[in-house]
KENU-677886 format. One line per 8 residues: number of its first residue (from 1); their letters; for each residue x, y, z of C-alpha. Coordinates in nm, 3 decimals, decimal comma, m for minus. Each point is the difference from the previous one (the first is absolute). Layout:
// residues N
NUM) a) X Y Z  ...
//
This chain:
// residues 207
1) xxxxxxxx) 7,432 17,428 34,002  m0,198 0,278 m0,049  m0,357 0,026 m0,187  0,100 0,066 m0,384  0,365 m0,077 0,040  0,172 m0,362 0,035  0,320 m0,032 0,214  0,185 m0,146 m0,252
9) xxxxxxxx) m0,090 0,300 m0,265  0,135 0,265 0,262  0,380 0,033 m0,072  m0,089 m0,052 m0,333  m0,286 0,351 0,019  0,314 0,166 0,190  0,230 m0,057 m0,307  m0,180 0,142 m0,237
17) xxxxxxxx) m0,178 0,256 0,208  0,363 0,063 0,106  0,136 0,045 m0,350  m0,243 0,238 m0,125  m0,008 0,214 0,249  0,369 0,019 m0,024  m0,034 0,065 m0,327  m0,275 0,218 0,016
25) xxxxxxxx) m0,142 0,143 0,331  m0,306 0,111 m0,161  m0,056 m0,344 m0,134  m0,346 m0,202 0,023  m0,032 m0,365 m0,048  m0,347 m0,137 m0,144  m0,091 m0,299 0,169  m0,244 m0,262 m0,243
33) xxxxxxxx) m0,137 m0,294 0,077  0,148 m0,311 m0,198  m0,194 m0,298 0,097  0,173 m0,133 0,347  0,270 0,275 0,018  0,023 0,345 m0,094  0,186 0,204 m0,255  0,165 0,279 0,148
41) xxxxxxxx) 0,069 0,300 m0,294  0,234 0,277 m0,022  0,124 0,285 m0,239  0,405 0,035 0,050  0,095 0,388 m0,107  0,128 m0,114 m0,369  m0,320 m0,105 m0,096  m0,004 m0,388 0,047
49) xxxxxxxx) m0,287 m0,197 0,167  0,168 m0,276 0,293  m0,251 m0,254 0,149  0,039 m0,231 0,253  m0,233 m0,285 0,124  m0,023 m0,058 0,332  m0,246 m0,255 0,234  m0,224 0,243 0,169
57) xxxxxxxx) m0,393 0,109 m0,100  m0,175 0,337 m0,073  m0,381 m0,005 m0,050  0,095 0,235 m0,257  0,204 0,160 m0,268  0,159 0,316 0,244  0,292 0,227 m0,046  0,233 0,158 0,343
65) xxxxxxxx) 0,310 0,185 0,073  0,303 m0,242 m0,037  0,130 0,151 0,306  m0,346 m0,067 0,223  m0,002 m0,368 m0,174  0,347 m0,034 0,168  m0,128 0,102 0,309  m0,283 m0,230 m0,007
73) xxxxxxxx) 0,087 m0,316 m0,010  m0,125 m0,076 0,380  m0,305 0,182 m0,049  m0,246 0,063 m0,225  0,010 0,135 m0,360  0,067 0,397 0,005  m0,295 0,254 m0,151  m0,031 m0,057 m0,382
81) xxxxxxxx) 0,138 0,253 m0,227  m0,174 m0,138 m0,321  0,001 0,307 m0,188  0,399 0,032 m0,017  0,015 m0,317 m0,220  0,039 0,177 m0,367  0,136 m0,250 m0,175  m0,144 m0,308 m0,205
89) xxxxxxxx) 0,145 m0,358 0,019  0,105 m0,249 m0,200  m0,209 m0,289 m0,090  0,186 m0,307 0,173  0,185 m0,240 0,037  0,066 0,077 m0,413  0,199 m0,255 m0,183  0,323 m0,113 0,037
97) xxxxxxxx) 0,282 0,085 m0,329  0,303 m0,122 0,201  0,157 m0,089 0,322  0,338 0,159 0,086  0,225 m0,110 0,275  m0,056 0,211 0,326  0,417 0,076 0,004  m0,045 0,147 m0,356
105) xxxxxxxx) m0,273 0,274 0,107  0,260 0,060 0,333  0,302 0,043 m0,260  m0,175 0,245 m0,215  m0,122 0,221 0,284  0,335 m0,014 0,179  0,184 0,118 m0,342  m0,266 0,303 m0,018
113) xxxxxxxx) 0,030 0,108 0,377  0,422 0,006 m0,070  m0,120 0,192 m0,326  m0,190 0,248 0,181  0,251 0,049 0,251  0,284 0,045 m0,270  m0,161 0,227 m0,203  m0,106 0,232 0,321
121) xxxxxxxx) 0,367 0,016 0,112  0,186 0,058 m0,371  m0,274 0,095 m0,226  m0,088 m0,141 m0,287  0,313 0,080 m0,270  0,153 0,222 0,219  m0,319 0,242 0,020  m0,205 m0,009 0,364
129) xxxxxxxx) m0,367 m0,133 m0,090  m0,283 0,114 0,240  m0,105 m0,270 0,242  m0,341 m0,045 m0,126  0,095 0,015 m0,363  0,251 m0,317 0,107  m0,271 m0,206 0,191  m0,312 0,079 m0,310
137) xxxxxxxx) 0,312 m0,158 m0,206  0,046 m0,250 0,172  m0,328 m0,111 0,070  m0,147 m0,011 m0,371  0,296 m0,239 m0,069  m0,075 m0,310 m0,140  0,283 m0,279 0,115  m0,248 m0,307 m0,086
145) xxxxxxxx) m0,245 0,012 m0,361  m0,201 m0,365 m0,032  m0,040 m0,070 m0,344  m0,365 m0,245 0,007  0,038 m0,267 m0,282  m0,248 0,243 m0,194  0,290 0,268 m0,008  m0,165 0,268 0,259
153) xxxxxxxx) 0,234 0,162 0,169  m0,045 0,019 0,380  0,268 0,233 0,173  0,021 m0,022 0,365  0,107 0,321 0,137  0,215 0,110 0,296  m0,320 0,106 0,175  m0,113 m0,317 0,017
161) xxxxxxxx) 0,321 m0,120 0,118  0,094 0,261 0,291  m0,373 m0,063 0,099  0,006 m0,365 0,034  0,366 0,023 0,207  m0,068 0,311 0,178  m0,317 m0,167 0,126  0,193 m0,290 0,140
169) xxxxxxxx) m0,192 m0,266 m0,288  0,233 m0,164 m0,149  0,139 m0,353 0,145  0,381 m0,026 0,097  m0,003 m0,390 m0,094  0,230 m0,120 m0,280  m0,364 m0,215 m0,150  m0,225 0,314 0,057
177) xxxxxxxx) m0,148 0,154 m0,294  m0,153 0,305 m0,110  m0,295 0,006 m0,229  m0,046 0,222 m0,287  m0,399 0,046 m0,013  m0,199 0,184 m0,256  m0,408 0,099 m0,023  m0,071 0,257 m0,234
185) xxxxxxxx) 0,190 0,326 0,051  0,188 m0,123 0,295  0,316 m0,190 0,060  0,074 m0,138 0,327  0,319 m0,149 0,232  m0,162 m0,311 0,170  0,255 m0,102 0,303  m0,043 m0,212 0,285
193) xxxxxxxx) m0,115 0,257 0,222  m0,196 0,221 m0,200  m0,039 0,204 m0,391  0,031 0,333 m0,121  m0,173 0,090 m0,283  0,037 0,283 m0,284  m0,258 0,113 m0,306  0,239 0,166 m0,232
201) xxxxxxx) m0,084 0,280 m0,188  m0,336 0,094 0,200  m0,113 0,149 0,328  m0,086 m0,210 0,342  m0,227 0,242 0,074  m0,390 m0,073 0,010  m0,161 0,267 m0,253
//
């Protein structure tokens, strides 16, 4: 053990550390105290929040280099990079509008990755469609809407989903669930191993 991180919270820092950096090797992950354990926040490059609790313990709320967090984890925390944290975040955990079975969030972003792939290799209609175009397309898809018992309409988007299975979140049990969350602007995946969240129609960033 080392002094802010637990040895059972390492593999799971190296995960998501891991992820984003893949993702992203200019990522930063804020790191904020949550009672006992700490809630480690990142920004994936299509504009969705991920968290991730983990048991460790930072005196206070600090932001780093994903890539020097990875290399950290049998040391001690790397220099703070506070001011590269632009973005605001969601007030949670939110409230919960439905639970949908893990295997149905895995189905919908398998069908969009064989989408993407089809589309890049024959076009869409039989014209060639710019790479970027394709994936913006793709992304502000909506395969899941909620409909709350007072008739608001709560899409979940494929951000949301890519996020939560490129991150590794979502549980590969036939019970697991996945959590549709909501608080205020933002709509959240809730798996087993951690959320991404989204605020439609406005900016993350901190004005």
């Amino acid at each position: 053990m080392v002094a802010w991180l637990a040895e059972s919270g390492r593999s799971d820092v190296c995960a998501f550390a891991a992820r984003v950096a893949r993702l992203d090797p200019a990522a930063v992950v804020r790191l904020r105290p949550a009672g006992e354990r700490v809630a480690l926040w990142s920004r994936l490059p299509w504009g969705v929040l991920v968290t991730r609790g983990i048991a460790a313990a930072v005196s206070r709320d600090r932001t780093v280099s994903a890539r020097d967090l990875l290399a950290s984890v049998d040391g001690e925390l790397p220099a703070s990079r506070d001011t590269d944290w632009r973005w605001s975040l969601p007030p949670v955990p939110g409230a919960v509008v439905e639970r949908i079975p893990a295997a149905d969030v895995l189905r919908v972003g398998a069908a969009a990755a064989q989408t993407l792939r089809t589309a890049a290799a024959e076009g869409v209609g039989g014209r060639p469609v710019g790479s970027r175009i394709l994936r913006d397309a793709l992304l502000d898809h909506e395969p899941i809407v909620i409909t709350t018992e007072t008739g608001r309409r709560i899409p979940v988007t494929q951000r949301l989903v890519q996020a939560v299975i490129r991150m590794g979140f979502v549980g590969d049990g036939p019970p697991d669930l996945v959590d549709v969350r909501i608080s205020g602007p933002w709509t959240a995946l809730a798996c087993a191993y951690g959320s991404a969240w989204h605020r439609a129609g406005g900016s993350l960033l901190i004005g």
